[in-house]
C-alpha positions in Angstrom: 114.1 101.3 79.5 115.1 101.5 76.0 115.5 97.9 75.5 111.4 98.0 77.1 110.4 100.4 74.9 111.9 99.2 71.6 110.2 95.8 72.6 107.1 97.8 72.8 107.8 99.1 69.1 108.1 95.9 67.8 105.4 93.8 69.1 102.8 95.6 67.0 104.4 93.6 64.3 104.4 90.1 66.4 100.8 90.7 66.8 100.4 91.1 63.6 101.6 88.4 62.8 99.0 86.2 64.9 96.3 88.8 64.2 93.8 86.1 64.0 94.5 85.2 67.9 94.9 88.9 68.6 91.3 89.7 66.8 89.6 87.0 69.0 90.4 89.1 72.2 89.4 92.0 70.9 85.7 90.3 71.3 86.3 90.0 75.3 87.8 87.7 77.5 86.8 84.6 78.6 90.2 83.6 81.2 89.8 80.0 83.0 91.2 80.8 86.2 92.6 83.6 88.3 96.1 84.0 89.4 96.7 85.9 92.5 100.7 86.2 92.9 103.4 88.3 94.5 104.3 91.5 92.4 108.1 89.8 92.3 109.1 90.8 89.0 110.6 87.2 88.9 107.1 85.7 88.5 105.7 85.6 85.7 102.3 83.7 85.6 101.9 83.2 82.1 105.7 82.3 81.9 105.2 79.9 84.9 101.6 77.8 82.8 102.6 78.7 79.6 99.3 80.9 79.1 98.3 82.4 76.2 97.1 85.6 76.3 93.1 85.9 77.7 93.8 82.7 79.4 94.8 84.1 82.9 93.0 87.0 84.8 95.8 87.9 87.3 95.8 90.1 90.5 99.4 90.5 91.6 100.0 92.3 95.0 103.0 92.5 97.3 102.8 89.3 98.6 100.3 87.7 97.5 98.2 89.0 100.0 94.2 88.6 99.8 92.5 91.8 101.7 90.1 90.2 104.5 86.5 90.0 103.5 84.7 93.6 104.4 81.1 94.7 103.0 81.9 98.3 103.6 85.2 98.1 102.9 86.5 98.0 98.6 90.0 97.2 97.5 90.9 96.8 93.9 91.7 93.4 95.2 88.5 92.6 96.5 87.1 94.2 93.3 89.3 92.2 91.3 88.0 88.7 92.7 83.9 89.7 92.5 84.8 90.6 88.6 86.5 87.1 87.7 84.2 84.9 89.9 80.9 86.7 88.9 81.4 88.5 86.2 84.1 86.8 84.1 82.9 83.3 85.7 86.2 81.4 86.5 86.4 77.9 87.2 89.8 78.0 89.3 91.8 80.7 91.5 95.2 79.6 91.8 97.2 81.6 94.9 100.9 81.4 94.2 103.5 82.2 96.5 107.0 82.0 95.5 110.2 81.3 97.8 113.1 84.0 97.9 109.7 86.3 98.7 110.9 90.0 100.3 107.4 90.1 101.4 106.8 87.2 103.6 110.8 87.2 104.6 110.1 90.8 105.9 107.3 89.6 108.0 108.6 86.5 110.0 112.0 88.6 110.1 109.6 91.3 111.6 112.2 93.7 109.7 111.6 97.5 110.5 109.7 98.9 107.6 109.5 102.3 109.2 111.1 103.7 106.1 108.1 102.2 103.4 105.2 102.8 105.8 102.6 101.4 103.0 104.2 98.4 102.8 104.4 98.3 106.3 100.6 98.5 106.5 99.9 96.7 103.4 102.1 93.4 105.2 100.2 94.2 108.9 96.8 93.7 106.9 98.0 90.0 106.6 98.3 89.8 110.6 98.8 87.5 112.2 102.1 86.9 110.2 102.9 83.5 108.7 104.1 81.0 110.9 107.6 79.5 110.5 110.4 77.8 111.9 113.4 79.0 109.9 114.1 81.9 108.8 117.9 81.6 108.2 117.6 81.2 104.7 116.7 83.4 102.0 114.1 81.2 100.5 111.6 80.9 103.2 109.8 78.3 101.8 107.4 76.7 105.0 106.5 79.9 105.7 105.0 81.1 102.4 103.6 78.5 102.2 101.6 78.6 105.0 100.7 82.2 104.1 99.6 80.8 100.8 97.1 78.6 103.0 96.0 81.6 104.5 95.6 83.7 101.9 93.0 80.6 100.5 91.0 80.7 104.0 90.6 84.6 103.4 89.3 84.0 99.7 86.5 81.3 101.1 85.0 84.3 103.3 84.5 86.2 100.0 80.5 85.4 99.7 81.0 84.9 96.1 83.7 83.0 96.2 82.2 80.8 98.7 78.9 80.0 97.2 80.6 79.1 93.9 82.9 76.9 95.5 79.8 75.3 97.3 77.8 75.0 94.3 81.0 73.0 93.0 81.8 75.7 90.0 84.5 76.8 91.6 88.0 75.1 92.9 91.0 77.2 95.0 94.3 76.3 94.7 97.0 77.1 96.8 100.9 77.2 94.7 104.5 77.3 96.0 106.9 78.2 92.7 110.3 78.1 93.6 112.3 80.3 91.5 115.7 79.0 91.6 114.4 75.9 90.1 111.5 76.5 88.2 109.6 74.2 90.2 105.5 74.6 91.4 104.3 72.6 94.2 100.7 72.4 94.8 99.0 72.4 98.2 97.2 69.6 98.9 94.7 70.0 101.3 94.0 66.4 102.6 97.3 66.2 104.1 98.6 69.9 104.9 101.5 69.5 102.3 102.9 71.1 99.3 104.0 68.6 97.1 105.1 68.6 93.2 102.7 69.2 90.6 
């Protein structure tokens, strides 16, 4: 913690340095897209597109995972989405899953989470889990991947996220970052396959 917190003590003096940038966001935020990702401390979004900062709204939760669409039913994460879309007016959502992911790994392992019952219940809101064909390996790649596919069908049955897609303001991406390599490969739809960006 003390290397956090003396990082803490001397950014003022970074910002300072770039106080021009820095005063610009104190006038409000204006991101292009939103980046829903896994809380994996090895992500790091703005590491990941080189963003500066106001450029990227993010919503990180335990694996990546998108709450289904419910009227009478509110989640920071559902909250999270209306802001950027209506509100803050994105153009993109990217949905970034990343391979060596505890989350997904735990689901098509169907591990016994009896221990950490809210994760248990947060992963079982993603049901059914993703599917897959190996899970030998720690990187589990197909299988967050398709669980980045379906995390993208859940966001099109957000009503606001569905009418701007429809009026063509807004485009979803799906993302596969692989953090062994540094490498992001992009879903593309047309042919069911993640390839490089």
């Amino acid at each position: 913690m003390d290397m956090l917190t003396n990082n803490a003590r001397a950014f003022r003096h970074r910002a300072a340095a770039r106080s021009d940038e820095f005063g610009r966001l104190a006038d409000g935020q204006s991101p292009q897209a939103l980046f829903i990702t896994c809380s994996d401390s090895r992500v790091i979004p703005s590491l990941i597109t080189d963003a500066r900062p106001g450029e990227l709204f993010e919503l990180r939760t335990a694996g990546n995972i998108i709450p289904e669409h419910a009227p009478d039913r509110h989640s920071s994460e559902a909250a999270t989405v209306e802001y950027a879309v209506e509100v803050l007016g994105v153009t993109d959502i990217v949905v970034c899953g990343h391979s060596h992911c505890g989350a997904v790994g735990a689901m098509v392992r169907r591990e016994d989470l009896s221990a950490v019952p809210a994760v248990r219940g947060w992963l079982e809101s993603t049901s059914p889990p993703p599917l897959f064909t190996d899970t030998s390996g720690p990187a589990v790649a197909e299988a967050v991947q398709d669980h980045v596919v379906r995390q993208l069908r859940r966001l099109r049955d957000y009503p606001c996220v569905a009418r701007r897609a429809d009026e063509g303001r807004l485009s979803l991406h799906g993302w596969f970052y692989e953090i062994d390599t540094g490498s992001v490969l992009v879903h593309r739809p047309y042919d069911g396959m993640f390839l490089p960006l």
